[in-house]
FITI-945752 format. One line per 4 residues: their letters; for each residue x, y, z of C-alpha. Coordinates in nm, 4 decimals. Each point is the difference from the previous one (the first is absolute). Example, Ala and Ser with C-alpha at 12.3 -4.5 7.8 and 13.67 -1.06 7.14 Angstrom:
<pamars>
AS	1.2300 -0.4500 0.7800; 0.1370 0.3440 -0.0660 $
</pamars>
This chain:
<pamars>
XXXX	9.4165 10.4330 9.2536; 0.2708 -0.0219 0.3113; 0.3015 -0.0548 0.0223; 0.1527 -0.3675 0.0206 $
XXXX	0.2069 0.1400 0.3302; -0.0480 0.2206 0.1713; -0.4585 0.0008 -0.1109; 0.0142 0.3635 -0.1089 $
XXXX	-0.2190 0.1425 -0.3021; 0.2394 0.2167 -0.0911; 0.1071 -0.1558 -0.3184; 0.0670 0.1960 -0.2718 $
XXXX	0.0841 -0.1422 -0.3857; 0.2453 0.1020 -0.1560; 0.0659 -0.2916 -0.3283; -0.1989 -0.1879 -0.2189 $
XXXX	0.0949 -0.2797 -0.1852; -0.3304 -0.0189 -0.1466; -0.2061 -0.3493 -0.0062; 0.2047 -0.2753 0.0028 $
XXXX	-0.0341 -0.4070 -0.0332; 0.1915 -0.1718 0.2357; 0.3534 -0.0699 -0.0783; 0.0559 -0.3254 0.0555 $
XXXX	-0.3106 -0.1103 -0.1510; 0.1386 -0.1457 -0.3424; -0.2098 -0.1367 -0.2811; -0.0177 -0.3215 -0.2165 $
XXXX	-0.0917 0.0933 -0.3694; -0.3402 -0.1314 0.0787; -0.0573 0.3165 0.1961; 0.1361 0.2526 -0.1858 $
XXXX	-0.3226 0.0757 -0.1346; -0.2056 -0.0175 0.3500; -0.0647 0.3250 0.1940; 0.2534 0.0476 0.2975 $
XXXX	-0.0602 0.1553 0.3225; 0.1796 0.2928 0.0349; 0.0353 0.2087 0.3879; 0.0999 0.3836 0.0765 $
XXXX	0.3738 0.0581 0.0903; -0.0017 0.2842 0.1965; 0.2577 0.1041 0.2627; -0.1016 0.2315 0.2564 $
XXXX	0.2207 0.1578 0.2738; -0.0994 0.0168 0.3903; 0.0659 0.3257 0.1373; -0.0828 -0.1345 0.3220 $
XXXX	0.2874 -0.2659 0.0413; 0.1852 0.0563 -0.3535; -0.0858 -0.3683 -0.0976; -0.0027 0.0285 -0.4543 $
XXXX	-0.2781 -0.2398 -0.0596; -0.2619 -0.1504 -0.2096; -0.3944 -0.0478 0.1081; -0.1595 -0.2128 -0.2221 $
XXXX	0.1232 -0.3209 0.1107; -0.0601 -0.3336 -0.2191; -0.1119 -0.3175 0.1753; 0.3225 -0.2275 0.1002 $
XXXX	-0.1708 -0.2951 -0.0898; 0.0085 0.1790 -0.3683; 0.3516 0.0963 0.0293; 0.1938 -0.2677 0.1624 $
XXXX	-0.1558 -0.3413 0.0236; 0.1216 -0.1169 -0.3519; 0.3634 0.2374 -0.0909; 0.2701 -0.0330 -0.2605 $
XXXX	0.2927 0.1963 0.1663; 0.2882 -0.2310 0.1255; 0.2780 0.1583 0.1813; 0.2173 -0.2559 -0.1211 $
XXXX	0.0024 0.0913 -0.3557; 0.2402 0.2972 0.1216; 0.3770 -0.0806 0.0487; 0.0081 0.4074 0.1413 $
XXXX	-0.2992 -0.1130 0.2629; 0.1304 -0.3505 0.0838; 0.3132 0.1631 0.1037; -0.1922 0.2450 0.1893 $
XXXX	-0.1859 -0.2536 0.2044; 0.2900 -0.2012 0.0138; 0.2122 0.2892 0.2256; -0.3104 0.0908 0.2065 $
XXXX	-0.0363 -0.3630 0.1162; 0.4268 -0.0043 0.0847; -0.0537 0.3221 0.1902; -0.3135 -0.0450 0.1754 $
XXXX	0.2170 -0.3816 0.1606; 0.2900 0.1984 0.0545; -0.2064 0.2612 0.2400; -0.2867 -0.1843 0.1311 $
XXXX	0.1290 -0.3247 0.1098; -0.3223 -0.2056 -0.1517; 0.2127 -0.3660 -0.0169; -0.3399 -0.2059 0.0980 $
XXXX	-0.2262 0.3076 0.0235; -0.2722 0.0174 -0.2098; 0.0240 0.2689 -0.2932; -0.3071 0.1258 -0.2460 $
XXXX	-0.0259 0.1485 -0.3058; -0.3478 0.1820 -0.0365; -0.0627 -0.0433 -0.4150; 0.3204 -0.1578 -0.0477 $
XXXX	-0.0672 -0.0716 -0.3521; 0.1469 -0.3130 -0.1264; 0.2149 -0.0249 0.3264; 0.3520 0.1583 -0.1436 $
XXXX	0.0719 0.1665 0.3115; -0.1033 -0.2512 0.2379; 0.2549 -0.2783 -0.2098; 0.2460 0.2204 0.1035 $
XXXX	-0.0112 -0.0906 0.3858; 0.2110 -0.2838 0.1064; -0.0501 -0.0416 0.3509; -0.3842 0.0976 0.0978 $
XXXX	-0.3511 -0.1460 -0.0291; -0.1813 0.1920 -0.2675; -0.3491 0.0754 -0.1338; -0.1354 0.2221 -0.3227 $
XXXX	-0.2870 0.1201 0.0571; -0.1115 0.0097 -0.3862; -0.4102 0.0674 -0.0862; 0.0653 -0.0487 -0.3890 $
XXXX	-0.0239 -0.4062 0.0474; 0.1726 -0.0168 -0.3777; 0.2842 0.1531 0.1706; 0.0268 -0.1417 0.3198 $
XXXX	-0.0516 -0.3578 -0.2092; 0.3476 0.0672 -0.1297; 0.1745 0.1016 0.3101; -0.0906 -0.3152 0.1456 $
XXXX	0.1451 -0.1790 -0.3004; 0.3082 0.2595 0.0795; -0.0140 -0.1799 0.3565; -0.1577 0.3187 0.1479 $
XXXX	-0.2209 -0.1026 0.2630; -0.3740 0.2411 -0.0780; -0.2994 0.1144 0.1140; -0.2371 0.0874 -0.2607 $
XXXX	-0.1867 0.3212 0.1562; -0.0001 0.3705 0.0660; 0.1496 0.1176 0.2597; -0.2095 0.1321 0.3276 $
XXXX	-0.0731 0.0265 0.3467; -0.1898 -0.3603 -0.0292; 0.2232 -0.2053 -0.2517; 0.2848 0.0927 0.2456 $
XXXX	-0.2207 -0.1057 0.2871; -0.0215 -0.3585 -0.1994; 0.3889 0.0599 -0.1469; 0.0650 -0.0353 0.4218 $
XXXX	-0.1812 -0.3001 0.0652; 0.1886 -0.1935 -0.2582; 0.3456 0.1561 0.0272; 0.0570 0.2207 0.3059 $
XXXX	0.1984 0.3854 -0.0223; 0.1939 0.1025 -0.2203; 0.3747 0.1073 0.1010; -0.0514 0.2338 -0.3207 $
XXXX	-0.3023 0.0857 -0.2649; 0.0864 0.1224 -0.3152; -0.1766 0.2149 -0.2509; 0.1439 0.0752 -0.3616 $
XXXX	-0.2274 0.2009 -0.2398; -0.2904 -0.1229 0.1924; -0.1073 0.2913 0.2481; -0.0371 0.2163 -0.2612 $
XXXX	-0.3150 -0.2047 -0.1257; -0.2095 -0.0064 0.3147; -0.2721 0.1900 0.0505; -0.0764 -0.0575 0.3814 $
XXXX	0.3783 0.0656 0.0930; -0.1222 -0.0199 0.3854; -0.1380 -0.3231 -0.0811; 0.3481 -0.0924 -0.1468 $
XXXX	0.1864 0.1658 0.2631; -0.1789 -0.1688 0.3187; 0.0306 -0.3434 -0.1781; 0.3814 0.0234 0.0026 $
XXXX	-0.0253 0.0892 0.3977; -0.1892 -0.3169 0.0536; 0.2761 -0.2030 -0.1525; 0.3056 0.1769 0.0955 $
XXXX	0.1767 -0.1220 0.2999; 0.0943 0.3095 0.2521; 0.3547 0.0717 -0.1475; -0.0772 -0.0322 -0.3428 $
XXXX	0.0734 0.1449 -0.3023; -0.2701 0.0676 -0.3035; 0.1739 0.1247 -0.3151; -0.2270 0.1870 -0.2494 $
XXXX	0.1295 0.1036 -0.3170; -0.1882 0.2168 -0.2822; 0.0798 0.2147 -0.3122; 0.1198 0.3372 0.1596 $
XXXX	-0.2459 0.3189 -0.0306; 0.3466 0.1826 -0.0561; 0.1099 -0.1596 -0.2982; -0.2823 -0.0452 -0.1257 $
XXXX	-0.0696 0.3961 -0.0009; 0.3574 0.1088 -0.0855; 0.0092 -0.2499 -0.3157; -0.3096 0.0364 -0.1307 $
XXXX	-0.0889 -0.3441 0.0946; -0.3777 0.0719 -0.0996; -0.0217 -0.3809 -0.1304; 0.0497 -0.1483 0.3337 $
XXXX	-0.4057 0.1244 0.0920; -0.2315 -0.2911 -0.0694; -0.2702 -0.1575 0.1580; 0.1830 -0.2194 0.1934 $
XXXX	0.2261 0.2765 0.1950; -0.2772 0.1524 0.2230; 0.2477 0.1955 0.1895; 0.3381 0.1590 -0.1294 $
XXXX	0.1466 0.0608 0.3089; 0.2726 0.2507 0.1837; 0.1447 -0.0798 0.3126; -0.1931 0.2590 0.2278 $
XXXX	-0.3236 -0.0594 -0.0192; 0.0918 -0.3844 0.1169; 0.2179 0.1265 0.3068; -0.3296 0.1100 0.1070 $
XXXX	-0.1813 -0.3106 -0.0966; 0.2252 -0.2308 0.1292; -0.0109 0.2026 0.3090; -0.3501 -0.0489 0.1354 $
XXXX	0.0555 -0.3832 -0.0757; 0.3140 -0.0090 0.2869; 0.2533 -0.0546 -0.2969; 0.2705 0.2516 -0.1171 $
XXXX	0.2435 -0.0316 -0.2867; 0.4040 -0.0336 0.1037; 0.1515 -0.0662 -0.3244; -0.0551 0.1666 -0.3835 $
XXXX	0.1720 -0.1174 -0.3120; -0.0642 0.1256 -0.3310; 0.0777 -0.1945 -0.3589; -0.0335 0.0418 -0.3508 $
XXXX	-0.2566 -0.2822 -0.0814; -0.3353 0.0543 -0.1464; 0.1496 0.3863 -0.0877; 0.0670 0.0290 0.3430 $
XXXX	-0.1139 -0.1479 0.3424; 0.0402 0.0368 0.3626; -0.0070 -0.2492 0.2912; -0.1275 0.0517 0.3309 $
XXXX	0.1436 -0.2049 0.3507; -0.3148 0.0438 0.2186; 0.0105 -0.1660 0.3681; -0.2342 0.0700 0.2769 $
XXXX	0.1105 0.2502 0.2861; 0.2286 -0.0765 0.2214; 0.1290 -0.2736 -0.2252; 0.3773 -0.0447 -0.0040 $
XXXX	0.0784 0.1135 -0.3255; 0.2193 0.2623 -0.0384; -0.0949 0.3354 -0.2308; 0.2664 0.0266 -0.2495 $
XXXX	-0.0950 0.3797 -0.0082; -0.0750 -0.0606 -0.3765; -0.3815 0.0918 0.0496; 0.0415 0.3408 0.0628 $
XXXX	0.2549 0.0443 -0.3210; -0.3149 -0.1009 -0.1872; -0.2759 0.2669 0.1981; 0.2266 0.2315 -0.0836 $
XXXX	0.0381 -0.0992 -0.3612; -0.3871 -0.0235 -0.0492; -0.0402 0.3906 0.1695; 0.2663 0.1392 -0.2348 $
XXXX	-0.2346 -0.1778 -0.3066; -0.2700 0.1810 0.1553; -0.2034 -0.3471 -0.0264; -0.2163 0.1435 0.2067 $
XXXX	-0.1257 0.2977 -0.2218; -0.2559 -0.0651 -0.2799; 0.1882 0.2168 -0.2292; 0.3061 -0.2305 -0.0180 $
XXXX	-0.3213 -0.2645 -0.1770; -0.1601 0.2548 -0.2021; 0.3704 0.0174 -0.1475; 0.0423 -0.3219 -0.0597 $
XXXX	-0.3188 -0.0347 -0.1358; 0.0755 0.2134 -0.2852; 0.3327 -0.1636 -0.0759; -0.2067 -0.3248 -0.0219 $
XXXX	-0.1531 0.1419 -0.2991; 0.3124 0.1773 -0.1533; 0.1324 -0.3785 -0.0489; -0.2719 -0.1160 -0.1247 $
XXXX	0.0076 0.2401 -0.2967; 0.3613 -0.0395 -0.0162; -0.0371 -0.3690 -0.0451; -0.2686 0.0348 -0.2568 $
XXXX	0.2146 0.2197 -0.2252; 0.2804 -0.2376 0.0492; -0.2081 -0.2982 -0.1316; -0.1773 0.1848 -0.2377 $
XXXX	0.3083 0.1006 -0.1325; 0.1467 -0.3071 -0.0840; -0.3473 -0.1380 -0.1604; 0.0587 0.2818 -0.2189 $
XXXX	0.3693 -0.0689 -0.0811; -0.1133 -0.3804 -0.0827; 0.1504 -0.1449 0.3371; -0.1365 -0.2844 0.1927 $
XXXX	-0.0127 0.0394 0.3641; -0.0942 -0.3184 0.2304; 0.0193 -0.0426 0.3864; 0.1751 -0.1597 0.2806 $
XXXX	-0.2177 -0.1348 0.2585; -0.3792 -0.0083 0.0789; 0.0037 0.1293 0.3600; -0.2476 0.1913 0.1975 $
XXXX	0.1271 0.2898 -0.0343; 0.0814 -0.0871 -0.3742; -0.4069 0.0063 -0.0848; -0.0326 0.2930 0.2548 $
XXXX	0.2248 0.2120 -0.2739; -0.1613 -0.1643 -0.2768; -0.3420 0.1172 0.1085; 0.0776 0.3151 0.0802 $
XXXX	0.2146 0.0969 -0.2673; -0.2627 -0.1666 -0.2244; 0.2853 -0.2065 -0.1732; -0.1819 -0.2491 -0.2329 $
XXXX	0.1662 -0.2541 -0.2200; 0.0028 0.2816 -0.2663; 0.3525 0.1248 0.1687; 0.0551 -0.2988 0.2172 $
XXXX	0.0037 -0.3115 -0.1921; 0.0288 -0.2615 0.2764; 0.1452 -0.0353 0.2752; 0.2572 -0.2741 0.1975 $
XXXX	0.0356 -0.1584 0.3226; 0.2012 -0.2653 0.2054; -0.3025 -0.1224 0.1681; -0.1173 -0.3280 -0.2030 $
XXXX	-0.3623 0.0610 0.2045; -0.0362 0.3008 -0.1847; 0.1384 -0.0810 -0.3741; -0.3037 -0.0582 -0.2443 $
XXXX	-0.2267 0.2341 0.1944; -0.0584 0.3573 -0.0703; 0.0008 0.3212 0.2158; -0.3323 0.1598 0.1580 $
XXXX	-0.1478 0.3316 -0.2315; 0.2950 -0.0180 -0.2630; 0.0058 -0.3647 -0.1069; 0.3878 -0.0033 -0.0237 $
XXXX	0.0640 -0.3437 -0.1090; 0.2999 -0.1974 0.2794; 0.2677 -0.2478 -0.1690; 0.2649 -0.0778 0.1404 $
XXXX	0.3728 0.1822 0.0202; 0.1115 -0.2062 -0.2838; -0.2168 0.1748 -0.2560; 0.2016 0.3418 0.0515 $
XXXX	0.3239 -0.1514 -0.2178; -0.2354 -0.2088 -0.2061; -0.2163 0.2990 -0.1125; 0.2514 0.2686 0.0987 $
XXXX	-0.1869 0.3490 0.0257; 0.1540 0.3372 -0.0166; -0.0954 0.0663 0.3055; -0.0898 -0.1668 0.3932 $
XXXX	-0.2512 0.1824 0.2214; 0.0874 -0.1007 0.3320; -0.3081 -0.0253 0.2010; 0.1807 -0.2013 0.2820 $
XXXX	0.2563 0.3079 -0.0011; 0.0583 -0.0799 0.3329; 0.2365 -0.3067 -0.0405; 0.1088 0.2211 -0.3364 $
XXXX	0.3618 -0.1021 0.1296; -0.0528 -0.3749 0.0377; -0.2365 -0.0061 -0.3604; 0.3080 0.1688 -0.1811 $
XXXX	0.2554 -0.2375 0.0969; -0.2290 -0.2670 -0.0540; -0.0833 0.1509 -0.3472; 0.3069 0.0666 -0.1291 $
XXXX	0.0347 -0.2068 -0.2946; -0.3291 0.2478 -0.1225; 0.1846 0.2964 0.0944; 0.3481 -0.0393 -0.2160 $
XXXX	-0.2164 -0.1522 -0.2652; -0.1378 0.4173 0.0004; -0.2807 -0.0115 0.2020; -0.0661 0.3004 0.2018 $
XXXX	-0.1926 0.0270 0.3321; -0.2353 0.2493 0.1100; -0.0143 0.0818 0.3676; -0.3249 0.1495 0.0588 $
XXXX	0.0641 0.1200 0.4208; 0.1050 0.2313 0.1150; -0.0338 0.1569 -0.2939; 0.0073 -0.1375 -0.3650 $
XXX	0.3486 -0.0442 -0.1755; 0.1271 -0.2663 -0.2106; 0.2980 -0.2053 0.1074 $
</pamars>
């Protein structure tokens, strides 16, 4: 095994999720009853480069051709797209440039440009079906050297290529990396955005790991990266979506961008983490496993005491928690989600039955798992007829409590 960086064998595990099916792989009731495929989730650390990362990787083709997350169901992410797009015109001057979103999902972010040409380059052709219907202009492959080659032909360089929760899930990140120099014109920006190694380790984010994120990156192991590719990063911004995410400004040298000096704010942050020791992920292994008994005693509990506990959402890292907690519809009796694609369905290794939202203040349980705790502000608002009825939420991250 080496390292998806920096091609060290110095990788050394340090969590174990166990075997588990893939998350977004939900299940008519004609399968509930068929064996599933289920694939090791272990996360390994590179004491070469620091890179936290997994090594079994599943087939894209498997993953991503046919999805069920929209970005668009989320007010919290539709705002968040919505800002990047007014910032990135307000710095980058792209009126008439052309500007790219790299998996941009059912184009949210790209609707929010007013002024350039845009493209989403989308492989799950469900998905990029409805950002055309969402006036999204897409191209229905993954992204590399050669479908950036052919993105060229048809459309020129980009003034800016953008990258949201996407270069997290590549496994040839050189690949990825010298397809977005093909296409980006000499004083360019590319934007890549990901769930931050930081957060993720300082609030027990253990249910962000699934097969999908390959890498769970820091900032200093891709200084280096970037660096051998001609490109450094002038700009870092951190936010609270997704439990916590970062965005990187990356230009090529000699680019006139100026450094906003917030880069080395952030090295400094990750060295006083100690990100780059193994012990600081042997520690966070074991609090992985203090919440899952935590959890388990909370649930267990209130089978005991008669209460009904449902959920709120069926997301990724919804079944990732599920799984690894091993929480069957013994103490979860179904769960709930915005996302009409995924009502009627159930979830991967649990068989959590999805409804809809309405069934909360229809059936009204004692209590609300929230498995999508990360838009636990914008689901409580939305919920709170449920809530002053009595219902009660658990929050199961950073560590369980009930709201």
């Amino acid at each position: 095994m080496l390292c998806r960086i920096c091609k060290s064998a110095s990788l050394h595990k340090f969590l174990s999720l166990g075997p588990i099916p893939l998350v977004n792989s939900l299940l008519k009731t004609e399968q509930l009853n068929l064996p599933e495929n289920y694939f090791p989730l272990d996360v390994y650390f590179c004491a070469g480069c620091t890179l936290v990362q997994l090594t079994y990787v599943v087939p894209p083709e498997t993953l991503f051709r046919d999805y069920v997350y929209l970005t668009g169901t989320s007010k919290t992410m539709r705002q968040h797209f919505g800002e990047l797009a007014r910032d990135i015109e307000q710095r980058f001057g792209v009126e008439g440039s052309l500007v790219i979103d790299i998996g941009g999902n059912d184009g949210t972010l790209l609707h929010g440009f007013r002024k350039p040409r845009v493209l989403n380059v989308e492989p799950a052709r469900n998905i990029a079906q409805i950002s055309e219907a969402n006036g999204v202009k897409s191209y229905p492959e993954f992204f590399s050297e050669k479908t950036a080659g052919d993105i060229l032909e048809k459309f020129g360089k980009a003034r800016v290529i953008i990258g949201t929760n996407v270069f997290a899930h590549c496994n040839d990140i050189d690949d990825f990396v010298k397809g977005v120099l093909v296409l980006l014109e000499d004083e360019g920006v590319f934007v890549v955005e990901f769930p931050y190694l930081a957060d993720m380790i300082s609030q027990n984010e253990f249910d962000t790991i699934y097969h999908e994120h390959l890498s769970y990156f820091s900032v200093s192991p891709l200084v280096r990266h970037f660096g051998r590719y001609g490109l450094e990063i002038f700009d870092v911004q951190r936010f609270a979506v997704h439990g916590g995410s970062i965005r990187l400004f990356v230009k090529r040298k000699g680019a006139p961008h100026r450094s906003t000096g917030a880069l080395e704010k952030i090295l400094k942050l990750e060295n006083d983490m100690k990100l780059d020791a193994f012990d600081t992920y042997l520690a966070f292994a074991s609090r992985v496993r203090a919440i899952r008994e935590k959890l388990l005693a909370m649930l267990r509990k209130a089978k005991s005491e008669g209460k009904r506990v449902a959920g709120y959402g069926a997301p990724a890292k919804g079944n990732i928690l599920l799984n690894y907690c091993g929480i069957g519809t013994g103490l979860l009796e179904y769960t709930v989600d915005k996302n009409e694609m995924k009502q009627g369905f159930f979830t991967p290794g649990m068989h959590i039955p999805i409804y809809g939202p309405g069934k909360l203040m229809e059936d009204k349980p004692d209590y609300v798992l929230l498995l999508a705790w990360n838009f636990g502000g914008e689901i409580m608002k939305q919920e709170q007829g449920y809530h002053l009825s009595g219902g009660r939420f658990i929050v199961p991250i950073p560590e369980p409590s009930v709201v």
